[in-house]
C-alpha positions as CSV (number, residue, x, y, z in Angstrom):
1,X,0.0,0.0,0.0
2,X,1.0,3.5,-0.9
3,X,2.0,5.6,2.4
4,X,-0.4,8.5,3.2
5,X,1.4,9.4,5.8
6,X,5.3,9.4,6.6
7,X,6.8,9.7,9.7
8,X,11.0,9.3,9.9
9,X,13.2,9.8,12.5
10,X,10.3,11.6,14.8
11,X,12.4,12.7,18.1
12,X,11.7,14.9,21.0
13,X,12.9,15.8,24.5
14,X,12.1,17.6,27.7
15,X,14.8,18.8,29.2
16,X,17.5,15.9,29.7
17,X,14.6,13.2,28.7
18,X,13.7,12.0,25.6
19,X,10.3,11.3,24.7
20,X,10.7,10.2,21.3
21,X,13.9,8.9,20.3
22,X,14.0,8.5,16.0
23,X,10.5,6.9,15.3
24,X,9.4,6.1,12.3
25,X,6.5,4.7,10.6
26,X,4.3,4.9,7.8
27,X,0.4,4.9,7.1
28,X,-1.2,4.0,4.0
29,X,-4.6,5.2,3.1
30,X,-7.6,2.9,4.3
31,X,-5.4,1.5,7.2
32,X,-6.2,1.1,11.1
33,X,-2.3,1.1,12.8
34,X,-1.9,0.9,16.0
35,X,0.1,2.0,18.7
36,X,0.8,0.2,21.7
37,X,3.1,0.6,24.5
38,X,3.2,0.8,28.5
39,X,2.7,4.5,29.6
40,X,5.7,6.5,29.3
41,X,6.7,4.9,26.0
42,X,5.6,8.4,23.9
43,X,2.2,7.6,22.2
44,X,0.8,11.0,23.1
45,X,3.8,12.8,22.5
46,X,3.8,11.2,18.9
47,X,0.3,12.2,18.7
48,X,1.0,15.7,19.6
49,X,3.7,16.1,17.4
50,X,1.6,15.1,14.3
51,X,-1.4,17.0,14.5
52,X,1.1,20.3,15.0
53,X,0.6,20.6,18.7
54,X,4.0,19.5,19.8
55,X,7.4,20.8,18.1
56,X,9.4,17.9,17.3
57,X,12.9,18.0,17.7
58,X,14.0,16.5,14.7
59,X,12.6,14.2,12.2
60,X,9.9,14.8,9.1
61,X,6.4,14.0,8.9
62,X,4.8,14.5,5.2
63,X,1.6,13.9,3.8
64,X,1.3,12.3,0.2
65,X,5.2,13.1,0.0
66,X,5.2,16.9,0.8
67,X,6.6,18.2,4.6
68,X,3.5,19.0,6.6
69,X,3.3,22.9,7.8
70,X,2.0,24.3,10.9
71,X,-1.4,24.2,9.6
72,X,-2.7,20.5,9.4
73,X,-6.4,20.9,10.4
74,X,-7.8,20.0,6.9
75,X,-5.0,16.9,6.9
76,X,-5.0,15.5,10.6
77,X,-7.5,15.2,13.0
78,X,-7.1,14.4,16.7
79,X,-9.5,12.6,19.2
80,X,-7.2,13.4,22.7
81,X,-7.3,11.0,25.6
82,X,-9.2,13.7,27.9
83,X,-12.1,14.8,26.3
84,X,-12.4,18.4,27.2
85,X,-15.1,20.2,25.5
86,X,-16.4,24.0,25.8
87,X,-18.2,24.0,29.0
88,X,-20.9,27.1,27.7
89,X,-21.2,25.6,24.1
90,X,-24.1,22.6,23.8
91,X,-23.5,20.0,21.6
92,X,-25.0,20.6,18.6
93,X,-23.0,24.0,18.7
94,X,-19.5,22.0,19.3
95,X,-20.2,20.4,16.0
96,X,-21.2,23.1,14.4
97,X,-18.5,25.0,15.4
98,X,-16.2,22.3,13.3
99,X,-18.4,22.4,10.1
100,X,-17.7,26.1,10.4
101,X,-13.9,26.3,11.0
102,X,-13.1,23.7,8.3
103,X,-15.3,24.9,5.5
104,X,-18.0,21.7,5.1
105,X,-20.4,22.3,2.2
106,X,-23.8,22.9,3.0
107,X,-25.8,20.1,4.2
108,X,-23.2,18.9,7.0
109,X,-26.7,19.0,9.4
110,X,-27.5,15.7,8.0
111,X,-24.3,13.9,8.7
112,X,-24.0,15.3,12.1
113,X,-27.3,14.4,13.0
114,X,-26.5,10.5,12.1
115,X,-23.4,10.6,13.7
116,X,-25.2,12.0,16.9
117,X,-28.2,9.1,16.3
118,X,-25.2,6.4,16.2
119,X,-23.5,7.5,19.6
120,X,-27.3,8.0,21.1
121,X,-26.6,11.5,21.6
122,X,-29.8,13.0,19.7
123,X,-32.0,14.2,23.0
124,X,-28.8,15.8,24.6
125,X,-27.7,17.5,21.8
126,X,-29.2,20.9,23.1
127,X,-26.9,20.5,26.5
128,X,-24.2,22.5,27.6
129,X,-20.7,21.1,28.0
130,X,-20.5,21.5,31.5
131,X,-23.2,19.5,31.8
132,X,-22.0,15.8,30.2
133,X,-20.8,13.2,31.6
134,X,-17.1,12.6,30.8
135,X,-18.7,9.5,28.4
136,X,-20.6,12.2,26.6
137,X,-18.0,14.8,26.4
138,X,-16.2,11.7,24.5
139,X,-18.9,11.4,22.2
140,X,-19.3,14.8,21.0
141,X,-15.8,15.2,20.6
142,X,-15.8,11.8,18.4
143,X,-19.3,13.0,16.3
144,X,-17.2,16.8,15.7
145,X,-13.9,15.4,14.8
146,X,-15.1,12.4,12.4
147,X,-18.0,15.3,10.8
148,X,-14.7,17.3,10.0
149,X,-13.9,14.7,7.6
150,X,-10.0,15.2,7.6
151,X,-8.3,12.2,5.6
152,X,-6.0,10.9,8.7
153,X,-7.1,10.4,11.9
154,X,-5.5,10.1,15.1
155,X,-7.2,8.2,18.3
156,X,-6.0,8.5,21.4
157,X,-7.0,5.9,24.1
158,X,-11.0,6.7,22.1
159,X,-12.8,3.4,24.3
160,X,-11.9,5.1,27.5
161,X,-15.4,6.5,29.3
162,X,-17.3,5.2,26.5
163,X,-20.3,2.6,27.7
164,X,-20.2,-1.0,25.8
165,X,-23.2,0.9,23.4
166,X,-20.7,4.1,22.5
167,X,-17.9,1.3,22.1
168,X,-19.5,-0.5,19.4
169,X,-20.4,2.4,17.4
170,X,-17.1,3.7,17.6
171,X,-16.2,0.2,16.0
172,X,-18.2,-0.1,13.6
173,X,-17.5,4.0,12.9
174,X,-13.6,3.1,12.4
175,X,-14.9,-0.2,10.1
176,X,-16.6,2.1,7.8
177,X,-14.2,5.4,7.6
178,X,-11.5,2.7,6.9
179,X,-13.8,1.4,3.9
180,X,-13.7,5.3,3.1
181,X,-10.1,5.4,2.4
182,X,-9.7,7.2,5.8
183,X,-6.5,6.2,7.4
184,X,-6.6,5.8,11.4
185,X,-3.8,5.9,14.0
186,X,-4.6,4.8,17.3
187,X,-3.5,4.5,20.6
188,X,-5.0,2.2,22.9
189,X,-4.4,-0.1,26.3
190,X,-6.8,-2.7,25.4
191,X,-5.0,-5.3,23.3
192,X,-7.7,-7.3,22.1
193,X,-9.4,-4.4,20.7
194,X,-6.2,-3.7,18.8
195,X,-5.8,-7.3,17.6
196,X,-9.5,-6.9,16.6
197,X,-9.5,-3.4,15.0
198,X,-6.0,-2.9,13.9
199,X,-4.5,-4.0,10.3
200,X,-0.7,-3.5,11.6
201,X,0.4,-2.5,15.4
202,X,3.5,-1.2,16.3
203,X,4.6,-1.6,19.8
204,X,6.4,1.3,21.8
205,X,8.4,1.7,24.2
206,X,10.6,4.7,25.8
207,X,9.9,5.9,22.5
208,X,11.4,3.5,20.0
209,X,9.1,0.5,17.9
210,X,10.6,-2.3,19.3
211,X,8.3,-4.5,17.1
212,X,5.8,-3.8,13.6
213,X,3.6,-6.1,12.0
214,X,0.8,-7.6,11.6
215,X,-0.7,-9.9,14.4
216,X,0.4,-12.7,12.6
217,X,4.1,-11.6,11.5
218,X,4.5,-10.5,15.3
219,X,3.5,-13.9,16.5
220,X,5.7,-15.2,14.2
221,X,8.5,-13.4,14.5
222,X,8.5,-13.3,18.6
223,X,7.3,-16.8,19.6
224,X,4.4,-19.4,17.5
225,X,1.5,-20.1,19.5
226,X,1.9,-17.1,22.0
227,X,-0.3,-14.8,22.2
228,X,-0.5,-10.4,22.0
229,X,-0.3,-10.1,25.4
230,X,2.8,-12.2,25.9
231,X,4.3,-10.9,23.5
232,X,4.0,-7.2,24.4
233,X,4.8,-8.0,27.6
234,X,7.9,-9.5,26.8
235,X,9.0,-6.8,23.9
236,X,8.5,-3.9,27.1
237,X,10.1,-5.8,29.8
């Protein structure tokens, strides 16, 4: 497959520590990749750097070839671990807020009125901010960054605060923007769901891939027979 996105040699530090030592990876259109590792190994951080929010401190991430620029709203889209929304704005304003500030051709009400229907969101869409639950706060800020339609997405821990209902949507919602040529990047504690969702994982930790592949090639390659678990485990002793 043909890399959307290319990531080489991504590094960063704070002070004397470093985050993100060299990564590199690629993403190719359609695909779900996804990233693993204890905490500490520098998924957020890579996160942060892509969508522009972080200054890495050397390395080159570029989109269909060409060096990303500070602006990458239209390109990258991120769902951040804590779902902080605007406490005065309800959530029907939150998304349209988005269809605003990226531009969406008129008629983006229908789409974020489905997307609100999947997550059961409908009868609180007149709410404040202030007023959701952290689940719901989750939700609106999946239904306003999947409305903005950006072709690479980036998921950060996206199951936590969700209920088993807003888990399966989100499921089925990454199964279908994959079929939509959207590629995914996602971060996520819950191995199974990774093995479930993910076409390729890479496994972090203190901010180098210690292993890429499939689940298949990294059974393989690490130990038949074994299963994701063991192997992570072993690969971030």
């Amino acid at each position: 497959m043909t890399p959307v996105l290319e990531v080489r040699g991504l590094t960063k530090r704070f002070a004397r520590a470093i985050v993100l030592d060299g990564l590199s990876f690629s993403l190719a259109r359609g695909e779900v990749l996804g990233l693993l590792g204890p905490n500490g190994a520098g998924k957020t951080t890579t996160f942060l750097c892509l969508c522009g929010l972080l200054r890495p401190d050397a390395g080159t991430i570029a989109y269909e070839g060409k060096a990303l620029g500070g602006n990458r709203g239209s390109t990258i889209s991120l769902i951040p671990e804590s779902p902080d929304v605007y406490p005065m704005l309800t959530v029907w304003e939150h998304l349209a807020f988005v269809a605003r500030s990226v531009r969406l051709a008129p008629g983006w009400e229908v789409r974020a009125n489905a997307l609100l229907e999947r997550f059961g969101m409908t009868e609180h869409r007149d709410a404040l901010g202030q007023a959701l639950s952290k689940g719901m706060r989750q939700k609106t800020l999946i239904a306003a960054t999947v409305l903005a339609d950006a072709p690479v997405l980036l998921l950060d821990e996206p199951m936590i605060g969700l209920d088993p209902r807003g888990q399966r949507e989100l499921r089925d919602l990454i199964a279908s923007l994959r079929s939509n040529g959207t590629s995914i990047l996602m971060s996520t504690h819950l191995i199974e769901s990774a093995e479930a969702m993910c076409d390729r994982l890479i496994i972090m930790k203190a901010g180098i891939a210690v292993a890429t592949g499939n689940v298949a090639t990294l059974r393989s390659s690490e130990s038949d027979g074994r299963s994701l678990e063991d192997i992570f485990l072993d690969v971030t002793a």
